[in-house]
Structure formats: structure tokens, C-alpha cells
ChimeraX commands (.cxc) that place a marker at each C-alpha (Angstrom):
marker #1 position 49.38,112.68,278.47 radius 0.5
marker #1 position 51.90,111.06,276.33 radius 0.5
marker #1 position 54.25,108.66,277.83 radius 0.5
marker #1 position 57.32,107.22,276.17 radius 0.5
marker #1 position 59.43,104.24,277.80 radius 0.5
marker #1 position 63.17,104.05,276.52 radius 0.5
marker #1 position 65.66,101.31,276.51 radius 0.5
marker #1 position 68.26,100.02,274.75 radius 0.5
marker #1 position 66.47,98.51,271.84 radius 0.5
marker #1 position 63.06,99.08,272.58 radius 0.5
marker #1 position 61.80,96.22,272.54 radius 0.5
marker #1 position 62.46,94.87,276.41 radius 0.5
marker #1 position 59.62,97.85,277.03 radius 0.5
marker #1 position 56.86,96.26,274.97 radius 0.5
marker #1 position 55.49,94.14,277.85 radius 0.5
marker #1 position 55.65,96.90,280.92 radius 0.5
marker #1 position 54.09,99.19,277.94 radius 0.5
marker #1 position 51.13,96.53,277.85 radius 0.5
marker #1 position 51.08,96.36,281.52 radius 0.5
marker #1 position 50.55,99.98,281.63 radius 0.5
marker #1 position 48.04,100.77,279.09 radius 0.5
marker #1 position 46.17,97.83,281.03 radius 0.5
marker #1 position 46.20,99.54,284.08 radius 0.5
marker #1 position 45.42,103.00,283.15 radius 0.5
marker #1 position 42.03,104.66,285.07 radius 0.5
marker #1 position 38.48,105.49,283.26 radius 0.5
marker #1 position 39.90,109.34,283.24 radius 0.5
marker #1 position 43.30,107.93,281.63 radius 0.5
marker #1 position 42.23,106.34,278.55 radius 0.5
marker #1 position 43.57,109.00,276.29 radius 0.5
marker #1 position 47.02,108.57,277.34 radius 0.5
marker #1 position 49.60,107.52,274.74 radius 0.5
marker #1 position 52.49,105.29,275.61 radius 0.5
marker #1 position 55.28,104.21,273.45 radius 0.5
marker #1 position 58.32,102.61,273.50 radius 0.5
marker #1 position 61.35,103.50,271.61 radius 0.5
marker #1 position 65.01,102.99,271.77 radius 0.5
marker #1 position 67.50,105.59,272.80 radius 0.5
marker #1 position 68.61,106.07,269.56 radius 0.5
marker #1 position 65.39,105.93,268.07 radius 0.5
marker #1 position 63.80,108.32,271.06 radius 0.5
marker #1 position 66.91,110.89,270.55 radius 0.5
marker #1 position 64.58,112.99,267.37 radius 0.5
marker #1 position 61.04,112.39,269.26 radius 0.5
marker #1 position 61.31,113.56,272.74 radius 0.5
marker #1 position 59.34,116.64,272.11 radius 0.5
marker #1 position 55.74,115.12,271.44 radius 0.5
marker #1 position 56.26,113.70,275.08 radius 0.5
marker #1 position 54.85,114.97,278.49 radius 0.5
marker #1 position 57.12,112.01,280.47 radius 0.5
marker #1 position 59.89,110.06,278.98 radius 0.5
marker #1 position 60.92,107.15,280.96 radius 0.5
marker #1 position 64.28,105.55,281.07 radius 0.5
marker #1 position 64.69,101.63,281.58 radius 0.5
marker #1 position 67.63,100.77,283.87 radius 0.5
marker #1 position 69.62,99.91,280.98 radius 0.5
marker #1 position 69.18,103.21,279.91 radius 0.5
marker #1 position 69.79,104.81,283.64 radius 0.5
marker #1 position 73.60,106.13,282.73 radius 0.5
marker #1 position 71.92,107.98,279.88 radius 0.5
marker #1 position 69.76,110.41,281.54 radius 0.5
marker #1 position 72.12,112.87,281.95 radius 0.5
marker #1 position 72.15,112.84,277.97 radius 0.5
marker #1 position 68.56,112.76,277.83 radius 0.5
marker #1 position 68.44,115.45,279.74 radius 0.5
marker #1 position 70.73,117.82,277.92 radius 0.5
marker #1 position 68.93,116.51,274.95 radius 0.5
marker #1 position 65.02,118.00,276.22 radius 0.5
marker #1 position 66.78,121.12,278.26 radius 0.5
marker #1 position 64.58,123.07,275.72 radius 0.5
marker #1 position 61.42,121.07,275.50 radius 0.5
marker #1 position 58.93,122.65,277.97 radius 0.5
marker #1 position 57.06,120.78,280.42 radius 0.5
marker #1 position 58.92,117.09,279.87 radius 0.5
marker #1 position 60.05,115.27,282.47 radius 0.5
marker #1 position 62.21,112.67,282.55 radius 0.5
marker #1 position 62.55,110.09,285.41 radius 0.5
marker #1 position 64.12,106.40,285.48 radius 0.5
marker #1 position 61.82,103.61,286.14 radius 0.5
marker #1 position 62.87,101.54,289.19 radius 0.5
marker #1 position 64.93,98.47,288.22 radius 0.5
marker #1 position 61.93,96.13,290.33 radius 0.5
marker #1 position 59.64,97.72,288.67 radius 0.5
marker #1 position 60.80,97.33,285.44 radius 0.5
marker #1 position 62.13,93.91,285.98 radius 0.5
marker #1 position 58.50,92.42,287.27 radius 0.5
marker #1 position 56.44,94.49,284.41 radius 0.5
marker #1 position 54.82,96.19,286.87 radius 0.5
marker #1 position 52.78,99.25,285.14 radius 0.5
marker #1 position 50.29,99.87,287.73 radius 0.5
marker #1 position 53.71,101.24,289.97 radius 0.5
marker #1 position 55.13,102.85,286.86 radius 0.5
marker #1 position 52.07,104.82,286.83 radius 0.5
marker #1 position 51.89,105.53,290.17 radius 0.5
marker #1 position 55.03,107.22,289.62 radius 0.5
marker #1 position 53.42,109.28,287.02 radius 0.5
marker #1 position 50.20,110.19,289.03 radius 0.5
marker #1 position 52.83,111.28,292.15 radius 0.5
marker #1 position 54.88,113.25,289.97 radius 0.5
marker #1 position 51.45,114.82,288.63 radius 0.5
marker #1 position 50.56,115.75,292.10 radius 0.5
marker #1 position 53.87,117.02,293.24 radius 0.5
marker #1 position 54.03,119.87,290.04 radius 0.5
marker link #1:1,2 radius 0.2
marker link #1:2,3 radius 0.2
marker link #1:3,4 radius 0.2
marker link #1:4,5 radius 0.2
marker link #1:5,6 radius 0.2
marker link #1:6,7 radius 0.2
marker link #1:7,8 radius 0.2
marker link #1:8,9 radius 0.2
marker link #1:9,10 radius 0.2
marker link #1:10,11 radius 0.2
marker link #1:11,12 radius 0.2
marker link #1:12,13 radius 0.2
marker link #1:13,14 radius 0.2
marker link #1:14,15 radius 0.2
marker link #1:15,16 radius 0.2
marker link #1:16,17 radius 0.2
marker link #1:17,18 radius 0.2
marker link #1:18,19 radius 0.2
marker link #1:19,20 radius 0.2
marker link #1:20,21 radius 0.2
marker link #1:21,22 radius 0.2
marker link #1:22,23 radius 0.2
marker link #1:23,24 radius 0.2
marker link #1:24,25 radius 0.2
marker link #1:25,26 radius 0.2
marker link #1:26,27 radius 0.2
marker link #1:27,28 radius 0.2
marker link #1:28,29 radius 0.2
marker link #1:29,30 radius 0.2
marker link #1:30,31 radius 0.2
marker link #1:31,32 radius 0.2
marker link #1:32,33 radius 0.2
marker link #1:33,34 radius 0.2
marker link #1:34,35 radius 0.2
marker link #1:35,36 radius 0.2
marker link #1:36,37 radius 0.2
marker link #1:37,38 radius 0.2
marker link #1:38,39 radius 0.2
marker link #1:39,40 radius 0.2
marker link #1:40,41 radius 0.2
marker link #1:41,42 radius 0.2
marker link #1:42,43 radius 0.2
marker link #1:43,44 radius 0.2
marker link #1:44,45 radius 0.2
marker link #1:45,46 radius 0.2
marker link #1:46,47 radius 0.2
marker link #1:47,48 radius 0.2
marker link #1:48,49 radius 0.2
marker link #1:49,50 radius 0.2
marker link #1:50,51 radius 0.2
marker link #1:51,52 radius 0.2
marker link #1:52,53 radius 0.2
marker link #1:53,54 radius 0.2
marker link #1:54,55 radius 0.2
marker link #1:55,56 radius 0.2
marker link #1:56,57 radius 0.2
marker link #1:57,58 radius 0.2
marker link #1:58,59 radius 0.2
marker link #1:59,60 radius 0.2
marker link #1:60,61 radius 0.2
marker link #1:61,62 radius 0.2
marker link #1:62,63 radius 0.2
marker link #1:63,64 radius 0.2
marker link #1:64,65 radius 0.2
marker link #1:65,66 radius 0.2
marker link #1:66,67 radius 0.2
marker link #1:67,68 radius 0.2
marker link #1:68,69 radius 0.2
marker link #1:69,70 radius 0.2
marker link #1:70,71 radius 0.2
marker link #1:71,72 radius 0.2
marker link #1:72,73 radius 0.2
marker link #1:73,74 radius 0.2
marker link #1:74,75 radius 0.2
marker link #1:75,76 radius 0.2
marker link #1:76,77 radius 0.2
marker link #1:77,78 radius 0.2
marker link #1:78,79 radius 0.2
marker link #1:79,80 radius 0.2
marker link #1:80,81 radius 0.2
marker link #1:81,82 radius 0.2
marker link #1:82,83 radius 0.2
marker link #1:83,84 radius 0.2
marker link #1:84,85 radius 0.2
marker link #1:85,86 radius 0.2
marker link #1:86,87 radius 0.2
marker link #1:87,88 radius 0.2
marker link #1:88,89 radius 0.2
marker link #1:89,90 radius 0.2
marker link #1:90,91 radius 0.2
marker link #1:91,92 radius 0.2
marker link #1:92,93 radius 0.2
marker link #1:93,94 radius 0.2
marker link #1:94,95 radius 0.2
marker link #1:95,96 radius 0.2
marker link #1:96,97 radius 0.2
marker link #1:97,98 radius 0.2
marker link #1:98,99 radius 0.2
marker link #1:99,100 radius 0.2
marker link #1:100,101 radius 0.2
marker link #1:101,102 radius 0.2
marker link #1:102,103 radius 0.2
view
């Protein structure tokens, strides 16, 4: 699974991105996460299974989207502003693992 966090300058992601590597499960080890800025992200989203928008990022997703119309099997969802704000990557991935049950 490759994961990639977006915000506006990518760096505000660094510390959830920790949080979430340090949560991930035995059988999750091999995921990638990243964080990258929108404007970096824009050329990259195709490598990604999820891309994740920061609230600071939320009134881009209708962008985003239009941007990975073509990319099979992405999805894009916005990470909850308490979540974000608190670091907390255990929820973040929660989010993930729901999603990953709901397809």
C-alpha cells in the first residue's frame, strides 16, 4: 500500500507521517507513506493507492480529484481536521483499514 499525505507545503505532514509509520501492524510494514505538497503531489499521484488531503488542503480535493479521474484504484479522502491537528496516525489509519474493508 502506498500512502501519500498532502498539504500545503508538506512539511506540517512530517510528524502525523511519523505517527503513522509508528503505528502500522506486523502485516503493514511494507506500506509506504509520504508526504508531499500539493504542488509537489500534482505529477506523483499515480504511484499511490490513497492520497490524503490535510485540512489545509480540503478545498482542493475537487482538483485532486479531476487530477487522478484516470488513475485506477486511488482514492482520495481528507483527513479529519482533529485528527490531523493532534498527529493522530493510529485514527488516520483506521480510516485506511475501514475504507479497505468497505471496497
Amino acid at each position: 500500500m502506498n500512502i501519500l499525505l498532502v498539504c500545503a507545503c508538506g512539511s506540517s505532514t512530517s510528524i502525523l507521517m511519523q505517527n503513522m509509520r509508528d503505528n502500522l501492524k506486523e502485516d503493514e510494514k511494507d506500506w509506504e507513506i509520504g508526504a508531499l505538497s500539493v504542488s509537489e503531489a500534482k505529477t506523483k499521484f499515480g504511484k499511490y493507492d490513497y492520497v490524503l488531503l490535510a485540512p489545509q488542503v480540503k478545498f482542493q480535493t475537487n482538483m485532486i480529484k479531476e487530477l487522478c479521474k484516470d488513475i485506477p484504484g486511488i482514492t482520495i479522502l481528507n483527513i479529519p481536521a482533529i485528527d490531523f491537528g493532534r498527529c493522530n496516525g493510529e485514527a488516520v489509519l483506521n480510516m485506511i483499514r475501514e475504507n479497505e474493508k468497505n471496497k
